[in-house]
Every structure is written in structure tokens, then in C-alpha cells.
C-alpha positions as CSV (number, residue, x, y, z in Angstrom):
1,X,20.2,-9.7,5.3
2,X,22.6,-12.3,6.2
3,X,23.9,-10.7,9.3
4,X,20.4,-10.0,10.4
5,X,19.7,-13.9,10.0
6,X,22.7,-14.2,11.5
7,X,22.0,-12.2,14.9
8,X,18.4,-13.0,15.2
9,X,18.2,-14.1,18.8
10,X,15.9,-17.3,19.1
11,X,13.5,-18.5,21.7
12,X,13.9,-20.6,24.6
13,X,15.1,-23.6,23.5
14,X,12.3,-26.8,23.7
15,X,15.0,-29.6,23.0
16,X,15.2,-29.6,27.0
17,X,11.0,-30.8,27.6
18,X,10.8,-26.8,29.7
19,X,9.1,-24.6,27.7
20,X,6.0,-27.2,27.2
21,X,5.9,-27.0,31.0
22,X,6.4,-23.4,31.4
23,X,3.2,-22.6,28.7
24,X,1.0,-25.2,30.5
25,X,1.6,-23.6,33.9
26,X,0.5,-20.0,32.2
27,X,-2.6,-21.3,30.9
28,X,-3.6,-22.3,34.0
29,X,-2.5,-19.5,36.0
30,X,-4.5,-17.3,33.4
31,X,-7.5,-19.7,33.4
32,X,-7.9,-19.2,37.5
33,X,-7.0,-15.6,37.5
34,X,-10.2,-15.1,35.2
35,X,-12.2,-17.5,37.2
36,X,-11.8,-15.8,39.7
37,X,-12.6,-12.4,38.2
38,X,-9.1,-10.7,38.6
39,X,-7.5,-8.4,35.8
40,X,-3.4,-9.2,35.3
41,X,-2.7,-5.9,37.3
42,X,-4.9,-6.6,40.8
43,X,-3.7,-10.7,40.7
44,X,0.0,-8.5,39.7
45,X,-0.7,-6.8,43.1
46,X,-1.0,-10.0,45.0
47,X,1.9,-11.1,44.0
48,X,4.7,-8.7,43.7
49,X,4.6,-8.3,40.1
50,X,3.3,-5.4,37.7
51,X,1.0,-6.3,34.7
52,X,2.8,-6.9,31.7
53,X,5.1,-9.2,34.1
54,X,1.9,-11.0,34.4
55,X,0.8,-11.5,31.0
56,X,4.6,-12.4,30.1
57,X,4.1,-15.6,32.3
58,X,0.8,-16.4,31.3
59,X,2.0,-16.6,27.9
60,X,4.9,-18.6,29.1
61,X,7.3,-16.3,27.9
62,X,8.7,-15.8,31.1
63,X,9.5,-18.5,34.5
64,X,6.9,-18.0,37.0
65,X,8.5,-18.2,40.3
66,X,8.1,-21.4,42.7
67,X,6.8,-18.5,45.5
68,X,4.7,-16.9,42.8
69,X,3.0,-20.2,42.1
70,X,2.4,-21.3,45.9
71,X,0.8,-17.6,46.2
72,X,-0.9,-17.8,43.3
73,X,-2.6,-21.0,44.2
74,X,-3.8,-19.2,47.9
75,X,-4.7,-16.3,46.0
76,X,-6.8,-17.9,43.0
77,X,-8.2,-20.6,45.4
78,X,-6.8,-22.9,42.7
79,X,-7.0,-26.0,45.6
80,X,-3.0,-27.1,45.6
81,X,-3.5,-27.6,42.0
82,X,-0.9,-25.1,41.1
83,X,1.3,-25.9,44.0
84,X,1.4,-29.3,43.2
85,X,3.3,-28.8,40.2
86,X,6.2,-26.7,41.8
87,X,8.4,-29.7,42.5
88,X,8.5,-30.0,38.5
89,X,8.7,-26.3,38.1
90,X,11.9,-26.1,40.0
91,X,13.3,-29.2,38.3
92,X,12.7,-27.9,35.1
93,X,14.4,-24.2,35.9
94,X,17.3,-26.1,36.9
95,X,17.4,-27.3,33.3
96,X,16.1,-24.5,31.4
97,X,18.3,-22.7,28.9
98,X,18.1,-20.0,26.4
99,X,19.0,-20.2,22.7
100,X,21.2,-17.3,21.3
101,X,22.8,-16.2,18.2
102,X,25.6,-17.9,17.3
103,X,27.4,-14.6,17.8
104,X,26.3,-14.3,21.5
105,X,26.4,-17.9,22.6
106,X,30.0,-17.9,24.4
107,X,29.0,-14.5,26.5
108,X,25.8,-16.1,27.0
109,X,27.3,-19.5,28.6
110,X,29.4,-17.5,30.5
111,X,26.7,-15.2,31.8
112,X,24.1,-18.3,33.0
113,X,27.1,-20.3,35.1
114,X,28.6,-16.8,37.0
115,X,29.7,-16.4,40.0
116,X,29.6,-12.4,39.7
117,X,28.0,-10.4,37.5
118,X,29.3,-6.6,37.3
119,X,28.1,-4.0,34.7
120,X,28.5,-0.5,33.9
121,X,25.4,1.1,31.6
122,X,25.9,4.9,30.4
123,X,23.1,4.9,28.1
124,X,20.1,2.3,28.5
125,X,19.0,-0.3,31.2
126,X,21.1,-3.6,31.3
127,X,18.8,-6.0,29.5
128,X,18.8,-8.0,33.2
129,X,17.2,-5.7,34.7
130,X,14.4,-4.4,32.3
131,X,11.3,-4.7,32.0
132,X,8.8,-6.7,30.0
133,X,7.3,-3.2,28.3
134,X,10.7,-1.5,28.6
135,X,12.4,-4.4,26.3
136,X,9.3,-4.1,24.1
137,X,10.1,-0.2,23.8
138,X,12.9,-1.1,23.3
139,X,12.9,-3.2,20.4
140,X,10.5,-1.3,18.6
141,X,12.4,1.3,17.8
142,X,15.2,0.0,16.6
143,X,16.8,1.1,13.3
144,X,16.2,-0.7,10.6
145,X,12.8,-1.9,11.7
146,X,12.5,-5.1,13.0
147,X,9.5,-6.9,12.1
148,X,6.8,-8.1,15.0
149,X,8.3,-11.7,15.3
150,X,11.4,-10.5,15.9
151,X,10.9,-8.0,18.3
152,X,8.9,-10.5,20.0
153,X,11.7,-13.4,19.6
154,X,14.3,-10.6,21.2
155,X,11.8,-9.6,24.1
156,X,11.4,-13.5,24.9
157,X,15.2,-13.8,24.9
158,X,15.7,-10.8,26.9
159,X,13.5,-11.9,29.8
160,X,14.7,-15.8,29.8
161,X,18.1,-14.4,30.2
162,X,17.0,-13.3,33.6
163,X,16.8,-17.0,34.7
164,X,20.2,-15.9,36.3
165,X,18.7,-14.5,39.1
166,X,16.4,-17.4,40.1
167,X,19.6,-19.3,40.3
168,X,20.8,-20.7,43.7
169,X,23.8,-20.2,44.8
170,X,22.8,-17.5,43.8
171,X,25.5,-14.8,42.1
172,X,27.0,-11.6,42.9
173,X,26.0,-8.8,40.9
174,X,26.4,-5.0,41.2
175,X,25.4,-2.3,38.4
176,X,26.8,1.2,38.1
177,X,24.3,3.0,36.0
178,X,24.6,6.7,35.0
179,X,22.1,9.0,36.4
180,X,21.0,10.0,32.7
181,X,19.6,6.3,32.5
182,X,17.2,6.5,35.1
183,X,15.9,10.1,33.0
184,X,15.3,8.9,29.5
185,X,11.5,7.7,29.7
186,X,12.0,4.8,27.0
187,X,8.4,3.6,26.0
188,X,6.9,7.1,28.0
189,X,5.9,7.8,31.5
190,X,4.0,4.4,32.4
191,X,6.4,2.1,30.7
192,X,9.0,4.1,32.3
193,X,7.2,4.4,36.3
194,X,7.1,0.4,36.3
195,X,10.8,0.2,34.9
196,X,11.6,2.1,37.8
197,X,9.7,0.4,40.2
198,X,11.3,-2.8,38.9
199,X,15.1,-1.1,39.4
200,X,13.8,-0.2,43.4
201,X,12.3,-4.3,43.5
202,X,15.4,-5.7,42.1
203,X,17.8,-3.5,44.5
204,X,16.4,-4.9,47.7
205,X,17.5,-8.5,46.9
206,X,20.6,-9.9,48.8
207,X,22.9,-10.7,46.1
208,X,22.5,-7.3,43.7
209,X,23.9,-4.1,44.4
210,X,22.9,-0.9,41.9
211,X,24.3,2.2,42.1
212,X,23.5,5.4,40.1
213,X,26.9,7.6,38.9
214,X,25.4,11.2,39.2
215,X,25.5,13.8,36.3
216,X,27.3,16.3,38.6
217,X,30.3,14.1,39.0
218,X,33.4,16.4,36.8
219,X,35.3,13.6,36.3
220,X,35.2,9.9,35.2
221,X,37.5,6.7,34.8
222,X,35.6,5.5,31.6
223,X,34.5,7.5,28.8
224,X,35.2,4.1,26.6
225,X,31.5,2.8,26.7
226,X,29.2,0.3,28.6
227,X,30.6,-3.0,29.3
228,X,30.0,-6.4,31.5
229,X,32.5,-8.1,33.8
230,X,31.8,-11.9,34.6
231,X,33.1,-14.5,36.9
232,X,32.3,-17.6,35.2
233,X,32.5,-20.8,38.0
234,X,36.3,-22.1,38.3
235,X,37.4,-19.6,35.1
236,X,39.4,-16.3,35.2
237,X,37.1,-13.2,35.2
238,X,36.6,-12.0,31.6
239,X,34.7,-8.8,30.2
240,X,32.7,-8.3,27.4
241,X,31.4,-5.1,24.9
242,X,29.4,-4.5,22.1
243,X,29.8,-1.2,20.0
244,X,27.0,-0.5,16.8
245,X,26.2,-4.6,17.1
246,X,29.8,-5.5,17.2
247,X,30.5,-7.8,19.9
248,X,33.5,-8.8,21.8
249,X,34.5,-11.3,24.3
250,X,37.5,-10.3,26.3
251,X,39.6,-12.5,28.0
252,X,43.0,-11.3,27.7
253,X,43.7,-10.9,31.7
254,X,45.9,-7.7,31.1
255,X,42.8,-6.0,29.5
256,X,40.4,-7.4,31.7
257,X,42.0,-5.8,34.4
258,X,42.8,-2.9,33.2
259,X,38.3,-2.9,32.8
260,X,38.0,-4.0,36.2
261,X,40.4,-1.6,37.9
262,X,38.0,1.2,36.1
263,X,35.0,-0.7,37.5
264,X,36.5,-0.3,41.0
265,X,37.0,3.6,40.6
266,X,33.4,4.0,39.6
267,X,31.8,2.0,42.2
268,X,34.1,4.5,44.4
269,X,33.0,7.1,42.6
270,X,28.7,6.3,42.6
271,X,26.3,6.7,45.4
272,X,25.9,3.9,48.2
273,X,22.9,1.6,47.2
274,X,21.1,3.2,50.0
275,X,21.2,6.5,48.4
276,X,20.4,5.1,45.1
277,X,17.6,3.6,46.2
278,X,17.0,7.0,47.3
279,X,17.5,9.0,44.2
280,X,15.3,6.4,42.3
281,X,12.9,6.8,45.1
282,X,12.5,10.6,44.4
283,X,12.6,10.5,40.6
284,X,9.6,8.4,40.2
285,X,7.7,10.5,42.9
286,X,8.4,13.3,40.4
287,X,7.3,11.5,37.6
């Protein structure tokens, strides 16, 4: 019981006057959406985003996005009420952060002030890049059960992590994920179609790479388990696992590049992000 109290990841931190602003700005984009007479998934079609990504902002458990807001207020005919508040909105993202474990707060710093981000998944979707339902899936299955708060708290966590995107300058980041990944329907075939989409919408920004190691590949430079590689701002690169809940922060630079030489051979060793985008492309037409 201790170690569970222990590891219980926390909500977004209020201490910082953000997550006040962030719950307002839901309301209202919820209270205009149903003036207007839209469901989450046709105003989710206006604006790029799927459903539950919808209902995660309007409950102000996730940033909604300056250019979400300015569309937002066109599509809703909300009369520059909700674009008036995007000057505050970006303030307060620059100041947002995320409360963690204690156990996870120095990979966490190190995670929201990179440079590069590089990680290599062999068995489920990095938690930057799922979704809203998929984290939820997630969660909810996991052995012993957690109870409803606490599989909400970790969702909430999970998704404000992703603030590191929204940054500007905005950091490099590349995945390798094994093909198997992209096959395991976590939370079934809907939960699964929009985690996909969400892999094919995150791939076409600038800044990320994602490539897919296929099954058919006979050999491979790391049969040692998932891992991250970061490049926090004016610090050495450093790496970090976790095995069964045990985490570890690696900094020693001998090990670290002994991680990252592996990184290198697999990125070799993966299919282009053209033809990932590709591959993705046909397994959710099959779907």
C-alpha cells in the first residue's frame, strides 16, 4: 500500500493559477458547442480532433490549443469571446506543469525542458503519443486494480505530459515502434482505429519522426526492453527504463551510449517515416 501511495501520479498542479484557466476555457467551449447544437465528434471534425480528445478539454483535463480556440470561436460563432482569451491561454502554457510521483519527478523535469526526445517501444504506445481512450484502456486493466480516481488521476497525467509538444522551440523527437504495437487492439477496434489515426496525425508534424521496426526483421540490436533517450537543454543526453514499475534514470555517459549507439542501429534498421506512414495507413484500412 505504501508503494502504491507512493507512485500514485497526481494532477496537474494548481499552485501555478493554470488549471483554473484551463477548466473555465472548457466550460465555455462545451457551453457553445451545445448552443450550437453540435455533438463532441462533428465540432471534433471541425477541428482536427476525435471525440474523446474533445471531451478531455472540455473537462479541462487536457490544453486546448491557441489554433483550436481561434477555430473554435469561427466555428461556434462564439463572437471573439473565445479568442479573446488566447493571449492568456498561451501565457499560462508557458507556465503550466505537471505533478508526478516523487519517483518520476527527475525523468519528468528532464522530459518537459528537452531538446530531443528519442524512444524505442516493443510492447505498447509511448504514453506521448496515446490517446485519451487508449490511456483509459490502458489503465483499466492494470493488475492489481486501480480504483476510478486513480485511473482517472494517471489518464490526466498522461495527457498533460504531452504539453511537450505544444512547446516552441519546439523539440526533436523520433519513435521506433515495433510493428506488433501498431497490432494489439488495446481498448478494441474503435479505441484502437482513433489511436491509429492519432499515430498518422502526430507523424505529419515537423519535429517528430515515427518509424515502425517490422516483425519480419531476423535480427535486432536490443532484445533488453523499451527505453527513452533525452537531451535535456545545456545537459549531457541521459536515458531512462522502467522494468515491472521499477524505474531508472541513467546518466552514466558510458551506458548511455552504449543505449544510443543501439538506438542508431534500429532507426537503420526501421522503415522510412514515409513508409510508416504507409504501413499504418494500410493497417487501419484493414481494420
Amino acid at each position: 500500500m505504501q508503494e502504491e501511495r507512493e507512485r500514485r501520479p497526481e494532477t496537474p498542479a494548481e499552485s501555478d493559477g493554470t488549471t483554473g484557466l484551463f477548466t473555465a476555457l472548457g466550460k465555455m467551449l462545451k457551453l457553445f458547442r451545445e448552443r450550437k447544437g453540435l455533438t463532441q465528434k462533428e465540432f471534433g471534425l471541425l477541428v482536427g480532433y476525435g471525440p474523446d480528445a474533445i471531451s478531455s478539454m472540455e473537462r479541462g483535463v487536457r490544453l486546448i490549443r491557441p489554433e483550436v480556440l481561434e477555430k473554435a470561436d469561427a466555428h461556434l460563432e462564439a463572437g471573439g469571446v473565445l479568442a479573446q482569451a488566447i493571449p492568456e491561454l498561451r501565457e499560462a502554457m508557458s507556465r503550466a506543469r505537471t505533478r508526478h510521483p516523487e519517483w518520476y519527478r527527475g525523468y519528468a523535469a528532464l522530459e518537459a525542458e528537452a531538446v530531443e526526445l528519442h524512444q524505442y517501444s516493443n510492447h505498447a504506445v509511448h504514453g506521448l503519443l496515446q490517446t485519451e481512450a487508449h490511456a483509459r484502456s490502458v489503465f483499466a486493466k492494470r493488475r492489481p486494480f486501480l480504483s476510478e480516481e486513480t485511473i482517472e488521476q494517471r489518464v490526466a497525467d498522461r495527457l498533460s505530459r504531452q504539453q511537450v509538444f505544444a512547446r516552441w522551440p519546439a523539440p526533436v523527437v523520433s519513435y521506433v515502434i515495433e510493428e506488433v504495437v501498431l497490432d494489439r487492439p488495446i481498448g478494441g477496434r474503435d479505441v484502437h482505429t482513433e489511436q491509429l489515426q492519432h499515430l498518422l496525425s502526430v507523424s505529419s508534424m515537423r519535429n517528430i519522426e515515427i518509424q515502425v521496426m517490422p516483425t519480419r526483421i531476423q535480427e535486432h540490436p536490443n532484445m533488453d526492453g523499451a527505453f527513452n533517450l533525452l537531451a535535456p537543454k545545456k545537459h549531457p543526453q541521459v536515458a531512462y527504463t522502467e522494468v515491472q514499475g521499477y524505474p531508472r534514470l541513467i546518466t552514466d555517459p558510458e551506458e548511455v551510449r552504449k543505449i544510443a549507439d543501439r538506438y542508431g542501429i534500429m532507426r537503420a534498421m526501421a522503415l522510412p517515416p514515409e513508409e510508416t506512414r504507409t504501413l499504418i495507413a494500410k493497417k487501419l484500412e484493414e481494420l
